[in-house]
C-alpha positions as CSV (number, residue, x, y, z in Angstrom):
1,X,3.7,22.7,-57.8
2,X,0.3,23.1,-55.7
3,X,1.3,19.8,-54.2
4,X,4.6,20.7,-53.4
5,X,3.4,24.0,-51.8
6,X,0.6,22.0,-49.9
7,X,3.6,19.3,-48.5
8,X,5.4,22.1,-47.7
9,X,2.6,23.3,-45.2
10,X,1.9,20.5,-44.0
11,X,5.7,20.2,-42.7
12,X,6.1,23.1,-41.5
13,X,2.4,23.0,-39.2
14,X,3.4,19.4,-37.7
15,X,6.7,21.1,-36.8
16,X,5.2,24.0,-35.2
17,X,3.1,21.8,-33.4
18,X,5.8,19.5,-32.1
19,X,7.8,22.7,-30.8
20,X,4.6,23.9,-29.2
21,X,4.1,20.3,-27.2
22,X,8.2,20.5,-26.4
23,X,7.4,24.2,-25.4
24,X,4.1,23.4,-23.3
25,X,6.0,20.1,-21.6
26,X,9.2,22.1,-20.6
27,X,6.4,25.2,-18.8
28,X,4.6,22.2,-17.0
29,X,8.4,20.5,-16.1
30,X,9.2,23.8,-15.1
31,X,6.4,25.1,-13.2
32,X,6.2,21.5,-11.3
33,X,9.4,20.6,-10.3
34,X,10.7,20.6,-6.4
35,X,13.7,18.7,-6.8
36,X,15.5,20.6,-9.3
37,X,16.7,24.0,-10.8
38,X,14.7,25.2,-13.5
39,X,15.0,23.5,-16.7
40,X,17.1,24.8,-19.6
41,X,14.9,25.3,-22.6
42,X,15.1,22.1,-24.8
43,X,13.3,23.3,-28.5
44,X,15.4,21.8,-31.4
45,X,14.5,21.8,-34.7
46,X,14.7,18.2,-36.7
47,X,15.1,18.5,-40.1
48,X,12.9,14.9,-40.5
49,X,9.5,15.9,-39.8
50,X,8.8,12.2,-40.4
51,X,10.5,12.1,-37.2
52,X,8.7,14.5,-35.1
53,X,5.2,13.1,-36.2
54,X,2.3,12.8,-33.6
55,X,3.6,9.5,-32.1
56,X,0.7,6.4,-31.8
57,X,-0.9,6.0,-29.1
58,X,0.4,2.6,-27.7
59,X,3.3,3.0,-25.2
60,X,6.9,1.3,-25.7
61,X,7.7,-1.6,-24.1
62,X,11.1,-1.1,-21.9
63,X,10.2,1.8,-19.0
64,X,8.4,1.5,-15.8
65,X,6.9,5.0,-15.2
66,X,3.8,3.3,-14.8
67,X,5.5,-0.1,-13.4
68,X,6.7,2.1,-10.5
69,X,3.7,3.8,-9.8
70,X,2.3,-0.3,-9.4
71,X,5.0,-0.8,-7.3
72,X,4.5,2.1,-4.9
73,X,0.8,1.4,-4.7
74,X,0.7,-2.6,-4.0
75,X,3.1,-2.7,-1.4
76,X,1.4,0.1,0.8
77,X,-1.4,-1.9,0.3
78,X,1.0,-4.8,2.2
79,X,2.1,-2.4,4.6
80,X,-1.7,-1.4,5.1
81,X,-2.5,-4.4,6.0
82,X,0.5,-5.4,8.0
83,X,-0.1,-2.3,10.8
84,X,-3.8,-2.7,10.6
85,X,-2.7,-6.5,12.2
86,X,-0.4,-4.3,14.4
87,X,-2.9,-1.6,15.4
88,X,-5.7,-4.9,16.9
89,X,-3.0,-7.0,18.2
90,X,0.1,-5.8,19.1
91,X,-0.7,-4.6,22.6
92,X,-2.2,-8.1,23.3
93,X,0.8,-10.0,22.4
94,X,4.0,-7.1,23.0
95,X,1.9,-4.6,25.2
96,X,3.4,-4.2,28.6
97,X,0.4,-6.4,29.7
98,X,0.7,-8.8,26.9
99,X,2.1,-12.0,26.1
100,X,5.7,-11.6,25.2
101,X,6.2,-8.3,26.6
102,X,8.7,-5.9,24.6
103,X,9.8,-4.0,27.8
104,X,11.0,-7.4,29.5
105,X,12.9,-8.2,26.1
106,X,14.4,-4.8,25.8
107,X,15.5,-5.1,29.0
108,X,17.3,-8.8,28.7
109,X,19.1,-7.2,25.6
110,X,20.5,-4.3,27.5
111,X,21.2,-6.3,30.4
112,X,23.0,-8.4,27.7
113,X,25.1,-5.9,25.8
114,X,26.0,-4.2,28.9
115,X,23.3,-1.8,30.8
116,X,23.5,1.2,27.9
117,X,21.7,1.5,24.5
118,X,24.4,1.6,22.6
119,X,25.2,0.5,18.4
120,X,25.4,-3.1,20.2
121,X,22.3,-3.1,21.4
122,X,21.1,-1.5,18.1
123,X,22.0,-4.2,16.3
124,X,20.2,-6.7,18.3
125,X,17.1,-4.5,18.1
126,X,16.9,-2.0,15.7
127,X,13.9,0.5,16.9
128,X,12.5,3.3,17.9
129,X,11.3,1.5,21.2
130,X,14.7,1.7,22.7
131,X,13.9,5.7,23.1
132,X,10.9,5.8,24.3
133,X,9.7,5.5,28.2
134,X,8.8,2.2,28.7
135,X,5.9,2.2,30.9
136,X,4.0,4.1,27.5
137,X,4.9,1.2,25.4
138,X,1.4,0.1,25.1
139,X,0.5,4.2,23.6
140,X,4.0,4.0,21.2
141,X,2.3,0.6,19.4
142,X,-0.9,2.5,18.7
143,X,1.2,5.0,17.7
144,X,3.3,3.4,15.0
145,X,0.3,1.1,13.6
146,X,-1.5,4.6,13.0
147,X,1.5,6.4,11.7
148,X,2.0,3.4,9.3
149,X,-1.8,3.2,8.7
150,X,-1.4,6.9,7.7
151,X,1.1,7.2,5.4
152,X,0.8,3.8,3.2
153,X,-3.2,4.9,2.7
154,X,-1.8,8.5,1.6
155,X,0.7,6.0,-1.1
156,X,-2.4,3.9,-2.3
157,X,-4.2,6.7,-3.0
158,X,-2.1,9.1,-4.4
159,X,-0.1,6.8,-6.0
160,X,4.0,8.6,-5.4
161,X,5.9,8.5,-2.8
162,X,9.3,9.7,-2.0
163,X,12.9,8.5,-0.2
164,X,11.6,10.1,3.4
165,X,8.2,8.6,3.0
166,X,9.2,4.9,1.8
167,X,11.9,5.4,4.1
168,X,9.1,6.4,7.1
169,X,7.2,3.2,6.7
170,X,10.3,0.7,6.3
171,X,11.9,2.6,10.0
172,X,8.5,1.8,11.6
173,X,7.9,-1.2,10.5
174,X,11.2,-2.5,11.4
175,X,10.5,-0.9,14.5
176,X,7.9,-3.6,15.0
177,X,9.6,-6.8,13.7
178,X,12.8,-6.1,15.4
179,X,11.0,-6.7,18.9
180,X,8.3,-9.0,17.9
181,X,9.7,-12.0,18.7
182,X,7.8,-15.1,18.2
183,X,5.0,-13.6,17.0
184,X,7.1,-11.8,14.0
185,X,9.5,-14.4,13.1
186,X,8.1,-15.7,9.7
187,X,9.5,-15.4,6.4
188,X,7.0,-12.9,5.0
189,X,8.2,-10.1,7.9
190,X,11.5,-9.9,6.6
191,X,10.6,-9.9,3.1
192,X,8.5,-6.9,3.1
193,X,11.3,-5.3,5.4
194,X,13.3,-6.3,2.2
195,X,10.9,-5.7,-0.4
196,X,10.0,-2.1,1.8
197,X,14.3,-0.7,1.1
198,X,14.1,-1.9,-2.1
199,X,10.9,0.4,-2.7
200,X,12.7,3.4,-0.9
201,X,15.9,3.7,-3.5
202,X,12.1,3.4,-6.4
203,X,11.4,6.8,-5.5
204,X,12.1,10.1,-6.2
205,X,14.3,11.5,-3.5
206,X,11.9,14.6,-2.1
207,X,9.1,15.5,-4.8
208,X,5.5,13.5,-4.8
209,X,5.0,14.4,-8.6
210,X,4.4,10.4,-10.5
211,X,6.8,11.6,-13.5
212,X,9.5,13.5,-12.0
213,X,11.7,13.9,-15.6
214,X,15.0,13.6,-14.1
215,X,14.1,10.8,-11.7
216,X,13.4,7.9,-13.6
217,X,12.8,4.4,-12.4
218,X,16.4,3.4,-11.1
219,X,17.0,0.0,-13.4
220,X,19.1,-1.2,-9.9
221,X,15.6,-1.0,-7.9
222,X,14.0,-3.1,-10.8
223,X,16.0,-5.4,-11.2
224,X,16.7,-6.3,-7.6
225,X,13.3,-7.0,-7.5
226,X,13.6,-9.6,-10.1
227,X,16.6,-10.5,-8.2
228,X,14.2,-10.9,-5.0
229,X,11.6,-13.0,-6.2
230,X,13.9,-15.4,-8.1
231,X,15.8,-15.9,-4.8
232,X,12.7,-16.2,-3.1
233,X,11.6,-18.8,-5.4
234,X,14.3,-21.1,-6.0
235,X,15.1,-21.0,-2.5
236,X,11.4,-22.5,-1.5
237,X,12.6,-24.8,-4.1
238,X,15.6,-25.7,-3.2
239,X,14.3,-26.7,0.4
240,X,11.4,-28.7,-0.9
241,X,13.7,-31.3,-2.8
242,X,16.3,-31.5,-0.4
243,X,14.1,-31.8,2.4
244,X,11.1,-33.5,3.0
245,X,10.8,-36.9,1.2
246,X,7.0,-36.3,-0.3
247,X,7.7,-33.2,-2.4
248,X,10.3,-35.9,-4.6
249,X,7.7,-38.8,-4.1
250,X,5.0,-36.1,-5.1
251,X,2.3,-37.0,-2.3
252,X,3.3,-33.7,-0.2
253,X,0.0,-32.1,-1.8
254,X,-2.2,-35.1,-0.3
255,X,-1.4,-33.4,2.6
256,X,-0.9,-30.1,2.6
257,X,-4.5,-28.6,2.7
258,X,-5.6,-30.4,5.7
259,X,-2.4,-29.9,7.8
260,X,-1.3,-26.3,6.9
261,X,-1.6,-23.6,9.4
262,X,-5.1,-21.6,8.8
263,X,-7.0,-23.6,6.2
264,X,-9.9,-21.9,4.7
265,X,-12.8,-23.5,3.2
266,X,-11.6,-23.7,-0.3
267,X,-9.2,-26.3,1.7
268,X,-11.4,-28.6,2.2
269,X,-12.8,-29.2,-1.2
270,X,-9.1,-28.8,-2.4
271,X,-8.1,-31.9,-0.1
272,X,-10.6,-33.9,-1.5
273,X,-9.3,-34.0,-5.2
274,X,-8.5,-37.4,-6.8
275,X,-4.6,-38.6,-6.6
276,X,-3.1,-37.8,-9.9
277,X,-4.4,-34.5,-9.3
278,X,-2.4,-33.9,-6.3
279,X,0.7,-35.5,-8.2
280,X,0.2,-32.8,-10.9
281,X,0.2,-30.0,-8.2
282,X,3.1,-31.2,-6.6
283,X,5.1,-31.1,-10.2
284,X,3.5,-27.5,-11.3
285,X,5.2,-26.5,-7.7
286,X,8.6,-28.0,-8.6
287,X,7.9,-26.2,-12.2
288,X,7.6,-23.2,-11.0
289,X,9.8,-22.6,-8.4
290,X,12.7,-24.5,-10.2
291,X,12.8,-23.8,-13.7
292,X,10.5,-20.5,-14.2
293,X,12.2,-18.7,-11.5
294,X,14.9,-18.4,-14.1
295,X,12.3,-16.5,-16.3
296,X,12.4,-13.4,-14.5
297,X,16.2,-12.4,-14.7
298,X,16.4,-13.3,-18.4
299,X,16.9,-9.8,-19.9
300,X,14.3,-10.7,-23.0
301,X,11.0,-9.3,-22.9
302,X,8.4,-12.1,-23.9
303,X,10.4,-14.4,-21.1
304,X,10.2,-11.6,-18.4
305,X,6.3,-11.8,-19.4
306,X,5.7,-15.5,-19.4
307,X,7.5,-15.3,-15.6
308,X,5.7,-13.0,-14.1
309,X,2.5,-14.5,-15.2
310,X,3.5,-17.8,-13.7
311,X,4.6,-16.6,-10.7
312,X,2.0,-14.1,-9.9
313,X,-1.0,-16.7,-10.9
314,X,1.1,-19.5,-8.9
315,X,0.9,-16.8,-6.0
316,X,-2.6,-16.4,-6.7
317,X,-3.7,-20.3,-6.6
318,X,-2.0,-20.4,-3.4
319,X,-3.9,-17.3,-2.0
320,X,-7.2,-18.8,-2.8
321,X,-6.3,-22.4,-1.3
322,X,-5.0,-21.5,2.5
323,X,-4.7,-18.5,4.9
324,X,-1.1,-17.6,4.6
325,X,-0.8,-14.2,5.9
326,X,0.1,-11.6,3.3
327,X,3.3,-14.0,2.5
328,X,1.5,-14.6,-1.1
329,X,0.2,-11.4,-1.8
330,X,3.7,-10.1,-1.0
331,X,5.6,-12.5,-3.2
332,X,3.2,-11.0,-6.2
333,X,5.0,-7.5,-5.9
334,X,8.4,-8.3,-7.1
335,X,7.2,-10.1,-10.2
336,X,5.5,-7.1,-11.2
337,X,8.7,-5.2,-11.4
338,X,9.2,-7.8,-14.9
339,X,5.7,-6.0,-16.2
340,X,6.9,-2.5,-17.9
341,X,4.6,0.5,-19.0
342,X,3.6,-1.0,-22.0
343,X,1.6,-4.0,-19.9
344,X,0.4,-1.8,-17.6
345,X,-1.2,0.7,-19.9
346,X,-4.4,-0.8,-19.4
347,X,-5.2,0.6,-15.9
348,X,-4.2,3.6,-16.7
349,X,-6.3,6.7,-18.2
350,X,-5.0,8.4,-21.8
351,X,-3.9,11.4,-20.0
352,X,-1.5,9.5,-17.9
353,X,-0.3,7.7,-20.7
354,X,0.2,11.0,-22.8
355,X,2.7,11.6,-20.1
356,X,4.6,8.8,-20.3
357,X,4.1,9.1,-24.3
358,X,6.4,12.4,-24.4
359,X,8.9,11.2,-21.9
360,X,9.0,8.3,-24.0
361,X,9.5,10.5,-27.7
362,X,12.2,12.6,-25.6
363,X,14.4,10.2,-24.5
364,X,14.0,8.7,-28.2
365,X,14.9,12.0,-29.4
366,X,17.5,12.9,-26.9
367,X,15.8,16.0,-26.2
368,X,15.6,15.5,-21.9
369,X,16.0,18.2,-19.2
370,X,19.6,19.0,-18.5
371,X,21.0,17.1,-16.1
372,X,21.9,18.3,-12.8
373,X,24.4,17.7,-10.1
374,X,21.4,15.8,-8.2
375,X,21.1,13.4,-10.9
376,X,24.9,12.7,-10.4
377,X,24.6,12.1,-7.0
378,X,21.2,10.1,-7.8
379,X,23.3,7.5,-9.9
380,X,26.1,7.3,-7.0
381,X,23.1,6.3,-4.7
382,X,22.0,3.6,-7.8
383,X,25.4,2.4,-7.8
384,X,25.9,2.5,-4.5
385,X,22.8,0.0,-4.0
386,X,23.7,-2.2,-6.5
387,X,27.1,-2.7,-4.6
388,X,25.2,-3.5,-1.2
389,X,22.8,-5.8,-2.6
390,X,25.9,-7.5,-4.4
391,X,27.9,-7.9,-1.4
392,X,24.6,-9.1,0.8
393,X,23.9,-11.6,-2.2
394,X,27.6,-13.7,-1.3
395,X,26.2,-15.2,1.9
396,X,22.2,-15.9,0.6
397,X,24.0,-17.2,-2.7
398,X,26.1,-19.7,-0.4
399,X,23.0,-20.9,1.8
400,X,21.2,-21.8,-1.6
401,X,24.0,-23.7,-2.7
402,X,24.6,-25.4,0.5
403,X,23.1,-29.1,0.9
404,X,22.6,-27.5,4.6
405,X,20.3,-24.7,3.3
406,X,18.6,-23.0,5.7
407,X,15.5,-21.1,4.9
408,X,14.0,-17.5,6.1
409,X,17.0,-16.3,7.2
410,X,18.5,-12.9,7.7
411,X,22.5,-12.2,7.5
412,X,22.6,-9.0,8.9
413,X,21.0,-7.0,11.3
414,X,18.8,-4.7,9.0
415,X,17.5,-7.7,7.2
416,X,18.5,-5.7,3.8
417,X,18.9,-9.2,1.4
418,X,17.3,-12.4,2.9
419,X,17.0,-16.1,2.4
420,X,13.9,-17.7,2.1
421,X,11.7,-20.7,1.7
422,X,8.4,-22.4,2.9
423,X,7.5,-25.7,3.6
424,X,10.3,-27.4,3.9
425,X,8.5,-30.4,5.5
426,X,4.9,-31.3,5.6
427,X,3.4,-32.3,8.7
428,X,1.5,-35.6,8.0
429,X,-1.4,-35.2,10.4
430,X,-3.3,-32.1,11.8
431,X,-3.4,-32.1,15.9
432,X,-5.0,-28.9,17.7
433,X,-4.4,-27.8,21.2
434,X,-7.9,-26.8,22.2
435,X,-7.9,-24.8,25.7
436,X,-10.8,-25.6,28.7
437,X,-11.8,-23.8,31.3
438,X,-14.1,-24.9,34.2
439,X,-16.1,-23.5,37.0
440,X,-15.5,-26.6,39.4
441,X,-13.0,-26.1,42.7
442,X,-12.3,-30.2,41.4
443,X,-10.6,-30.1,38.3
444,X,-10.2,-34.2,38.9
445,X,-13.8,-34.2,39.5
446,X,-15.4,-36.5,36.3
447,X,-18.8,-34.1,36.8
448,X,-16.7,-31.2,36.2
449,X,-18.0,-29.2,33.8
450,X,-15.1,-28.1,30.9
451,X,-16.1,-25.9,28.5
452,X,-13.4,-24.9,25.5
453,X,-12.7,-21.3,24.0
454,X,-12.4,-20.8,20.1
455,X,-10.1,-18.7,18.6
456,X,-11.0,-16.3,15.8
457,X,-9.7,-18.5,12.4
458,X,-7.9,-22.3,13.8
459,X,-9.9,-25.3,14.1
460,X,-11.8,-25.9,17.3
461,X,-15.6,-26.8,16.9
462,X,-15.6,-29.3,14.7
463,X,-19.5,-27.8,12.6
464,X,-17.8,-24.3,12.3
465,X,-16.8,-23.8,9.0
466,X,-12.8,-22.7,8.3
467,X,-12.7,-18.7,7.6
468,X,-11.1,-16.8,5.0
469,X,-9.2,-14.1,6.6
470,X,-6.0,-13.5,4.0
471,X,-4.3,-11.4,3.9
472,X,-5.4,-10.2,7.4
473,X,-3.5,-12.5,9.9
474,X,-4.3,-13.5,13.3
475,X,-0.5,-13.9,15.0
476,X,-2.2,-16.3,18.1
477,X,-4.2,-18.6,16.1
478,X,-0.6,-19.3,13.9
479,X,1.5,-19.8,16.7
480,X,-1.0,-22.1,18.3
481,X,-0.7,-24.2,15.0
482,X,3.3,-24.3,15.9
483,X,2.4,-25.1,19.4
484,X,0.5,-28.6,18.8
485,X,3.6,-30.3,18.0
486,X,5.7,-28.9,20.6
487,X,5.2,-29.0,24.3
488,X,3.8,-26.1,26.4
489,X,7.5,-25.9,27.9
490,X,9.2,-24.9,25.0
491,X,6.2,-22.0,24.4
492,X,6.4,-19.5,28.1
493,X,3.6,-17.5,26.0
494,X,1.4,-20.4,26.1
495,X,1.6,-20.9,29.7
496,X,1.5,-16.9,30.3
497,X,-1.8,-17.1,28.0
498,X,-3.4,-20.1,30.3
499,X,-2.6,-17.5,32.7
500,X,-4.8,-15.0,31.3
501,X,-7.7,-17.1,30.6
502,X,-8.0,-17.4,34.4
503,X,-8.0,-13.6,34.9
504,X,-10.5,-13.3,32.2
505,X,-8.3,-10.5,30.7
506,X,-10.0,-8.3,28.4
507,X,-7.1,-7.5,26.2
508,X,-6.2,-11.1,25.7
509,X,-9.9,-12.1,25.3
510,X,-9.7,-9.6,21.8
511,X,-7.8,-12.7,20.6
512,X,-10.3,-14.9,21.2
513,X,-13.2,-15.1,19.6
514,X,-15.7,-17.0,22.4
515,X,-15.3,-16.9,25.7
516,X,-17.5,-19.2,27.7
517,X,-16.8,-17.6,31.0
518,X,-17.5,-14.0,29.9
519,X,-21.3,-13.7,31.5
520,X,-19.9,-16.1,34.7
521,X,-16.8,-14.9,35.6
522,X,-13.2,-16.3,35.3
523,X,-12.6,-20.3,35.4
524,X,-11.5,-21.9,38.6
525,X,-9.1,-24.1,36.1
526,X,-7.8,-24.5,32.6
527,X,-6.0,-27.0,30.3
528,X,-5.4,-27.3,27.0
529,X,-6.4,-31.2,25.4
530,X,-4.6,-32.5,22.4
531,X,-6.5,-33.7,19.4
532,X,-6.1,-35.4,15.8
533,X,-8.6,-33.6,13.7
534,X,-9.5,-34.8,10.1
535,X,-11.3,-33.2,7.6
536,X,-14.9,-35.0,6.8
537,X,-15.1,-36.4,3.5
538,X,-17.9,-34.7,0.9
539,X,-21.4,-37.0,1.3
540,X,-20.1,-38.7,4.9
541,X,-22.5,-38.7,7.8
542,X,-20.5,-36.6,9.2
543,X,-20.5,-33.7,6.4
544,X,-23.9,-34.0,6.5
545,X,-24.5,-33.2,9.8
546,X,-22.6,-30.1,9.2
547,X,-19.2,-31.2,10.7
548,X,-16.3,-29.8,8.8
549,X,-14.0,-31.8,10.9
550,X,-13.5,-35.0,12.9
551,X,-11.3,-35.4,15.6
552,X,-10.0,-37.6,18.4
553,X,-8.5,-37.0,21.8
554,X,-4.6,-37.3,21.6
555,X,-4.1,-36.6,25.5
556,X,-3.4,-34.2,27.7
557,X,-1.5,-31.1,26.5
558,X,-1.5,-28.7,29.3
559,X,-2.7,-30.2,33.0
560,X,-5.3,-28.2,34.7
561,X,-3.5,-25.4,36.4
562,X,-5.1,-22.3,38.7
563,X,-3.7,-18.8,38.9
564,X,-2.4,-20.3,42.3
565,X,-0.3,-23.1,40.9
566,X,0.8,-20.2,38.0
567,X,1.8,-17.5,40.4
568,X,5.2,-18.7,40.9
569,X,6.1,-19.0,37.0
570,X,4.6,-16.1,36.4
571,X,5.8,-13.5,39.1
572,X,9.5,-15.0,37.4
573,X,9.0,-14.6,34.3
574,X,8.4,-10.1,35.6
575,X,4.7,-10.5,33.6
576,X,2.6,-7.9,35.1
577,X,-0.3,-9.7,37.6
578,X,-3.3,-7.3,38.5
579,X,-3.2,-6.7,42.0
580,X,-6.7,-8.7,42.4
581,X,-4.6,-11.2,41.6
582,X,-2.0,-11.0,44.2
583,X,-4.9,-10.4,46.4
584,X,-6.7,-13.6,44.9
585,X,-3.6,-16.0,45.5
586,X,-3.0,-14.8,48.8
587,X,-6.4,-15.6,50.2
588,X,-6.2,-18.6,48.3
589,X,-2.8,-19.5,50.2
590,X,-4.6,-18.8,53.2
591,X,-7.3,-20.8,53.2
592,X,-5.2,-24.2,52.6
593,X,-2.9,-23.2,55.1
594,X,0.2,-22.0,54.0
595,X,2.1,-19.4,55.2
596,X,4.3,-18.5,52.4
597,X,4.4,-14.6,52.1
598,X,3.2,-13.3,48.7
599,X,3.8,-9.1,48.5
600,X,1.3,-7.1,47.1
């Protein structure tokens, strides 16, 4: 009888205490919430108090409170690090004075769709640029790389985010890419413009709180994740085997760390590994991106696992071997949207987890906060998504089906669901267009002295060792790796750069790392040489001396040109001259004898 008495009080305490937590969780829901009306009281009595039990302390497997808390943080991180590129280089390369200037590509669109910035011209250019004056261009790029700087650190640290604030950093962003031109027309731009929407519809529409109760994880932002980097994948696939002959003869990887863009030094060592090795790289590539891309949309738990291991440490090998931008730390995010709050527990403290604990017990007990008519319109929005990205998918889903697959590829203006791919073909041999400047009034002259600038991060000195930059990117130094097997016509930015290594200009000299003019004045000349550069083998002469690299003059890239036999081109092309420069060239006319009239 004293045992049943003693039961019975033990019953009745762990049900008191239960009601107390549901009581304590709805004043904390209540006294928290910004999105919602208050909630309605949710205390209900269950007649199993085996039921209501303190639950364990490990998490379920099957929500992604935590997983979208991951999310949020990782890709401000990307965006971080994308407008910190923006903030030291845009000016240089879009500034009014730089490169590729955005006002003289604004101004061929408009001219294009007709004089007025209308939804035409919109499409062709999606930002904010269009509205602002276009002589403060140069203040409006400093502007958006510190807005974005801003507002992705505020994410990473706090760790939520809402619609308007995703939403903020996905506008500017797309701001940038949408005028970038060469210098932003690689895969990874438009997929974290893809990956960025996709991260907007993850949030909470207006409160910051981490668990807002009615605003869970949409499963349509989740899965089109996993939907994102399957495609990703299998499209990288896809273009491997149908295109270049190695990657199905498996020798692509005897080449690949000495010709890729920005190597790094773990290239070199990497290069140097035995045959069979490289064979067995070249099928773990295939492995991956062929068969375990099908891991992550498989809707079983220990698969979704297995995938996202593989693909994020596949991401990770590729991060340590080559400086690839912040294409492969990018790739990494959607695979973790197959990792729910049971696997990322572990960086998470127990009060956290408690949270996610009693949301958890609720749901299991159907004991949740009312639902409101936001919630309704929340799952229209969900729906509505999932329609999009299904519609978008038709034309992506075609290309990878298509023996005529092209890769990195937008279908619509917004870049909302992309194609994508990398390294469709391997370039066999590594050449480097190395720029020279001289002092002498005789660039024919064999005593003329040439002496050749470096850039921050591609080969040049042969002794200097390779960096290791990623995921920081230097735009230049990548284009010039395009550039070497092209000619300087088909790149006006090259010849507009030659240009501005005879002015000595300070803003394009940030993008240089030495400049062996800056103590002497500008060059009389410069041309850019073509090499063949190899990597030194481990224990050669050569790698004992220091050399990193050998390399052999190709030819002539670029002839030696002054700002005189430039002038023309440039004053064409509407680039911006200093008027020293006019100055310069008209003196320069002058004293060989021509009387052509250059304005001031």
């Amino acid at each position: 009888m004293a045992e049943d008495v003693n039961e019975s009080n033990v019953r009745q305490r762990k049900v008191k205490t239960t009601e107390a937590e549901g009581a304590n969780g709805d004043r904390e829901e209540n006294n928290h919430s910004s999105e919602s009306l208050q909630d309605d009281k949710q205390s209900q009595d269950d007649p199993n108090p085996v039921v209501l039990k303190e639950c364990s302390k490990s998490l379920e497997d099957g929500t992604y409170w935590l997983t979208r808390i991951v999310l949020l943080r990782y890709i401000a991180f990307i965006y971080f690090v994308a407008f910190l590129v923006a903030l030291h280089q845009n000016k240089q390369l879009l500034g009014n004075g730089g490169l590729l200037p955005i006002k003289i590509h604004l101004d061929r669109v408009l001219n294009y769709v007709g004089g007025e910035v209308n939804l035409k011209a919109l499409s062709f250019a999606p930002t904010i640029l269009w509205y602002v004056e276009q002589t403060d261009i140069d203040m409006w790029l400093d502007r958006i790389a510190y807005a974005g700087l801003g507002v992705s650190a505020f994410v990473i640290i706090s760790g939520t985010a809402n619609m308007p604030i995703m939403f903020l950093l996905w506008m500017l962003y797309h701001s940038l890419v949408s005028v970038g031109q060469r210098w932003y027309s690689f895969g990874w731009e438009t997929l974290l413009l893809e990956s960025g929407f996709l991260a907007i519809f993850l949030c909470p529409l207006l409160t910051l709180r981490q668990f807002p109760r009615r605003t869970p994880p949409p499963s349509v932002a989740i899965w089109g994740y996993r939907w994102l980097i399957f495609r990703i994948m299998l499209g990288a696939g896809l273009i491997k085997i149908r295109g270049d002959q190695c990657w199905r003869d498996l020798t692509c990887m005897h080449y690949h760390y000495e010709t890729q863009p920005v190597p790094n030094p773990i290239s070199y060592y990497l290069h140097q590994s035995p045959g069979a090795m490289h064979k067995f790289e070249t099928l773990s590539n295939h492995f991956i991106e062929l068969i375990a891309c099908f891991f992550v949309i498989m809707p079983w738990r220990p698969l979704l696992l297995l995938g996202a291991a593989l693909q994020i440490l596949f991401q990770v090998v590729l991060i340590i071997s080559g400086n690839l931008s912040f294409l492969n730390w990018l790739t990494i995010l959607p695979s973790l949207a197959c990792l729910d709050d049971k696997f990322f527990s572990f960086l998470f403290s127990e009060e956290t987890q408690k949270s996610v604990r009693k949301i958890q017990r609720e749901d299991r007990l159907g004991v949740g906060p009312t639902p409101t008519v936001g919630v309704y319109i929340r799952k229209v929005m969900n729906l509505s998504l999932a329609v999009l990205i299904a519609f978008l998918s038709i034309p992506v889903v075609l290309n990878l089906l298509s023996p005529r697959q092209a890769m990195n590829t937008s279908f619509d203006s917004l870049r909302l669901v992309n194609t994508y791919g990398a390294f469709g073909s391997i370039t066999k041999e590594r050449t480097e267009v190395i720029f020279e400047g001289t002092l002498s009034s005789n660039p024919t002259n064999p005593s003329a002295e040439w002496l050749p600038y470096e850039f921050h991060c591609k080969p040049g000195n042969i002794s200097r060792r390779p960096c290791l930059i990623s995921p920081y990117h230097y735009r230049l130094d990548w284009l010039m790796w395009f550039a070497a097997f092209q000619n300087y016509q088909a790149n006006n930015w090259f010849v507009h750069l030659a240009g501005k290594l005879l002015m000595n200009d300070e803003h394009t000299m940030s993008l240089i790392s030495h400049n062996p003019f800056q103590d002497t004045g500008p060059p009389k000349f410069v041309r850019a040489q073509h090499y063949l550069y190899k990597y030194t083998k481990i224990g050669s002469e050569e790698a004992k001396k220091g050399q990193w690299w050998t390399r052999q003059l190709r030819g002539s890239y670029l002839p030696a040109v002054s700002l005189e036999s430039l002038y023309d081109y440039m004053t064409q092309q509407s680039w911006d001259l200093p008027k020293y420069v006019k100055k310069l060239v008209r003196e320069e006319k002058k004293n060989e004898g021509k009387e052509e009239d250059v304005t001031g």
